[in-house]
C-alpha positions in Angstrom: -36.3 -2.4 59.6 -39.1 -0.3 59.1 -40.4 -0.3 62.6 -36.6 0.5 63.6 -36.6 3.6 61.6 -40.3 4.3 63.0 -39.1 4.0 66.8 -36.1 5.7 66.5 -38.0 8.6 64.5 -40.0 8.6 67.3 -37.8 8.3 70.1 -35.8 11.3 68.7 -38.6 13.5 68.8 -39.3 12.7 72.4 -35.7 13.4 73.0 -35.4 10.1 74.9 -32.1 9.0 76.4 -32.5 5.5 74.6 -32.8 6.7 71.5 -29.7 8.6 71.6 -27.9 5.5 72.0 -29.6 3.7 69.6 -28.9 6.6 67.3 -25.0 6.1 67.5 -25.2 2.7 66.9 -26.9 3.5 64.2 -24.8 6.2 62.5 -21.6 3.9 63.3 -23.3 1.0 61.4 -24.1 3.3 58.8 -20.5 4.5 58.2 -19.3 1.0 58.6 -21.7 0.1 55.8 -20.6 3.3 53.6 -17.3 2.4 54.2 -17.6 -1.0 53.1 -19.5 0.1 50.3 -16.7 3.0 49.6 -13.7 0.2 49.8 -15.5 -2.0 47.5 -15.7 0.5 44.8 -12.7 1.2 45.0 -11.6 -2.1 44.7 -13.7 -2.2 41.4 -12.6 1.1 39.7 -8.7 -0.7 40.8 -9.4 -3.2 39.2 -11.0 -2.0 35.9 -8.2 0.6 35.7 -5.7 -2.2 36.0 -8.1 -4.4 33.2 -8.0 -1.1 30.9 -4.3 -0.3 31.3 -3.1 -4.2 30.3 -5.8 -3.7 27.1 -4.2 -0.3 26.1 -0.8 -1.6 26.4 -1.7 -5.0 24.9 -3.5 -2.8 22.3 0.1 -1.0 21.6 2.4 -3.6 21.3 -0.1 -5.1 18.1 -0.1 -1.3 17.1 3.6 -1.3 16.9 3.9 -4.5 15.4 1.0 -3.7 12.7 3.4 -0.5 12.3 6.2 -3.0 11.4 4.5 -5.0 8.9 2.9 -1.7 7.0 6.3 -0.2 7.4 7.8 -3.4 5.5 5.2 -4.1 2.6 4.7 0.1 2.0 8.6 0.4 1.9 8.8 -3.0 -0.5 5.7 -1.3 -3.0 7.7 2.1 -3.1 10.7 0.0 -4.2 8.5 -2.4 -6.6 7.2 1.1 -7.8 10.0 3.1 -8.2 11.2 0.4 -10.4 8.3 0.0 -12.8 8.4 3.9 -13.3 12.0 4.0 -14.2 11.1 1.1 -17.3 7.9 3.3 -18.3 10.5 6.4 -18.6 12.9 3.6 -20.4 9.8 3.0 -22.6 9.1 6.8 -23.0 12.7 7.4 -24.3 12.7 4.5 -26.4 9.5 5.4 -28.4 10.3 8.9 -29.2 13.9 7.9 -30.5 11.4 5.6 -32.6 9.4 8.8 -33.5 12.4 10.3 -34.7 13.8 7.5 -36.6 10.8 7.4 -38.6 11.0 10.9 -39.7 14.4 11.2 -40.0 15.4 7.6 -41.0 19.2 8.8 -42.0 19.8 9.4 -38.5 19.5 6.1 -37.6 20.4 2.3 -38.1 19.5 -1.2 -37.7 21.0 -1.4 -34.1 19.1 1.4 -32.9 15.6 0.4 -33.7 15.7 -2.8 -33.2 16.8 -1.8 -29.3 14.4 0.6 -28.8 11.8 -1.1 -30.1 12.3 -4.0 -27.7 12.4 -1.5 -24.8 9.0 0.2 -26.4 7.1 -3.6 -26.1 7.6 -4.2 -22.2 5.0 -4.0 -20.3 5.7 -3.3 -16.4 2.9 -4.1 -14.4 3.0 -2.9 -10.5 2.0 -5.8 -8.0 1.8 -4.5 -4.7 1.3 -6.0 -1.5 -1.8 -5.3 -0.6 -2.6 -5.6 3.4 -6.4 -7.1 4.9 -5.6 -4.5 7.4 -9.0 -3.1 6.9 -11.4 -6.5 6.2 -9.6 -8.0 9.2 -10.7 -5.0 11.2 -7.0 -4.6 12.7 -7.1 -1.0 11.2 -8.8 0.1 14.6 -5.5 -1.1 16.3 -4.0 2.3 14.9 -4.3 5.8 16.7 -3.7 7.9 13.9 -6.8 9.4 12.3 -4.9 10.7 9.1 -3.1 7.1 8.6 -6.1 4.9 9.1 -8.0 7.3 6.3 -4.9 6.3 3.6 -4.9 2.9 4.3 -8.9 3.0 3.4 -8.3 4.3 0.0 -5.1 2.6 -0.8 -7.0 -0.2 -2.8 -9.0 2.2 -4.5 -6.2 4.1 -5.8 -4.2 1.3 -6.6 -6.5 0.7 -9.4 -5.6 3.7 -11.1 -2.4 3.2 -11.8 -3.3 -0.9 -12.6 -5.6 0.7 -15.2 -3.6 2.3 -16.8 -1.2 -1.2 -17.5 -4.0 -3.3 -17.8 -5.0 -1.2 -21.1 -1.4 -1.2 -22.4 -0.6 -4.9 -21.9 -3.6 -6.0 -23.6 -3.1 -3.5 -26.5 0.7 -4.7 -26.8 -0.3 -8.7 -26.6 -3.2 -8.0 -29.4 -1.5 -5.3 -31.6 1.9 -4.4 -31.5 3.5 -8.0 -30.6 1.4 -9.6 -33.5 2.5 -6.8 -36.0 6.4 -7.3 -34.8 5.9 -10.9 -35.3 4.8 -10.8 -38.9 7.9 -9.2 -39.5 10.4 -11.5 -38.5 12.4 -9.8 -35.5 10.7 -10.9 -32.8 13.9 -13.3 -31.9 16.7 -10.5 -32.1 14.0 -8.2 -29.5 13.9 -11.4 -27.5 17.6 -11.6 -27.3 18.2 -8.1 -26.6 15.7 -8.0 -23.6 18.0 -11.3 -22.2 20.7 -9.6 -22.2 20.7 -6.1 -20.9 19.2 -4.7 -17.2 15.7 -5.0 -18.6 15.4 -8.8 -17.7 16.4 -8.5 -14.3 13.7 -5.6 -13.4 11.0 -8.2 -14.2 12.3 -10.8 -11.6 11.5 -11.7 -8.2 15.2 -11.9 -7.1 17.2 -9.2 -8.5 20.6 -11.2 -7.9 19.1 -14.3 -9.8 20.5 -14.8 -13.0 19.2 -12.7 -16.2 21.5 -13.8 -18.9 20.2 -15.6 -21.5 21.2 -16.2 -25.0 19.3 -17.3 -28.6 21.2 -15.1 -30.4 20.0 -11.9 -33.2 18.4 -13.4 -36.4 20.5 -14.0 -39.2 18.1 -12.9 -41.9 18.1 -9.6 -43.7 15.8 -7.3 -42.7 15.0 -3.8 -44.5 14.2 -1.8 -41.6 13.2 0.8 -43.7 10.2 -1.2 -44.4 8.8 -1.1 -40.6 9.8 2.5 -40.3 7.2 3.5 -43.3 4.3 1.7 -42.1 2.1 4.1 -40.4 0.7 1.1 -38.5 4.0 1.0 -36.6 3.8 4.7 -36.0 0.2 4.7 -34.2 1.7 1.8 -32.1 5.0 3.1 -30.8 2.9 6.7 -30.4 0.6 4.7 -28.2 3.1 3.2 -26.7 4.6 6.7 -25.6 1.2 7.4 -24.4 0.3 4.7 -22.2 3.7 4.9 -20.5 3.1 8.3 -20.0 -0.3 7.9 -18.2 0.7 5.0 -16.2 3.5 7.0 -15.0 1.5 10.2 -13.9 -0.6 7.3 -12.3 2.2 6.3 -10.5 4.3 8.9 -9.5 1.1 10.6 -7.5 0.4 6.9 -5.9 4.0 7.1 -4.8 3.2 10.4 -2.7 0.8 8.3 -1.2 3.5 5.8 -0.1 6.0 7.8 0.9 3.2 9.9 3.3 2.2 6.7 4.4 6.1 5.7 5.5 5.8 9.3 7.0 3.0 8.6 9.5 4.2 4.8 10.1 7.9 6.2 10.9 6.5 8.9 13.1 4.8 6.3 15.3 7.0 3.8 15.8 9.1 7.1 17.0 6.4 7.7 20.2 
């Protein structure tokens, strides 16, 4: 090949009639080549455009049905949420009727306290679904920037509000329950929670049955007692409080949902 370019190098310097020809041949070879060479990548940049397009829209569809799934567990914690806020307020109400009671016992009787107290004992706890979006690495499925940045601090800031209850139900189970028990009226608080609304918040199936009845306690009780113990005060104050944290908590993590359900309802939109 070498001596081929040499000769015709030469011959096209002696402006020999041969090398002319030779010359076409060449340059029609040499397009034939470029040509092939042309139609092959082509072919390639064809076929990877095809390979790319089938991965983008493959990529979509698990998008859209990643989209789903957060739109169902976000829209199922919002409701789970909602639901433990409304007790805490239940709670909040409860304790400062409590407060009142105790400094203006004339205003109130047996009936009332022992209702609110039972309210001022629960202790909601929020259990969200919590996704493996990010450990499973399907968080890069998602095209929004702003969405894929709340999804990575959705754990953190779930512990925030979980906290918050965490404190409270191990300050209820080691303080105020054992106080209410030495008292004696831990069985008419029992029966009140089984039989209003407050029993069904706390199960899984909201249509499942939440009656249940032991009946109040027939012994006397001097209420008056419970309401001039300053232990109880500092209990059902703390009570008030922790509620009220847990429920700042929570209302600013349900912002966070409901942007969240913004985003996901916006791209299932496009």
């Amino acid at each position: 090949m070498i001596k081929f370019f040499r000769r015709f190098r030469q011959n096209f310097l002696m402006g020999e009639n041969l090398a002319s020809g030779q010359a076409g041949k060449f340059n029609k070879y040499l397009l034939y080549a470029m040509g092939e060479i042309i139609l092959v990548v082509i072919g390639i940049l064809i076929a990877l455009s095809i390979n790319n397009w089938n991965e983008y829209q493959k990529d979509r569809k698990q998008e859209k049905e990643l989209l789903v799934q957060l739109q169902s567990e976000f829209e199922s914690n919002l409701n789970q949420l909602d639901q433990k806020i409304a007790l805490r307020k239940d709670m909040i109400k409860a304790a400062i009727i409590l407060l009142n009671c105790i400094d203006f016992p004339e205003n109130c009787n047996p009936d009332i306290i022992s209702k609110n107290i039972g309210y001022s004992i629960l202790a909601p706890t929020f259990d969200p679904i919590v996704n493996d979006i990010i450990s499973s690495g399907r968080i890069q499925l998602l095209q929004s920037a702003d969405l894929k940045q709340k999804l990575s601090l959705w754990t953190s800031e779930i512990v925030q509000v979980t906290e918050e209850e965490q404190m409270w139900t191990h300050y209820r189970s080691n303080e105020y329950v054992p106080f209410l028990l030495n008292f004696g009226i831990h069985r008419t608080l029992v029966n009140n929670f089984w039989n209003n609304s407050t029993a069904q918040s706390f199960q899984l199936d909201n249509k499942g049955e939440s009656s249940f009845e032991i009946g109040n306690s027939k012994k006397k009780f001097d209420f008056s007692i419970l309401l001039n113990d300053s232990k109880f005060e500092s209990l059902v104050a703390q009570s008030a409080s922790f509620s009220k944290l847990a429920n700042s908590q929570s209302i600013s993590l349900r912002s966070r949902i409901v942007e969240i359900l913004e985003i996901i309802n916006n791209d299932l939109k496009e």
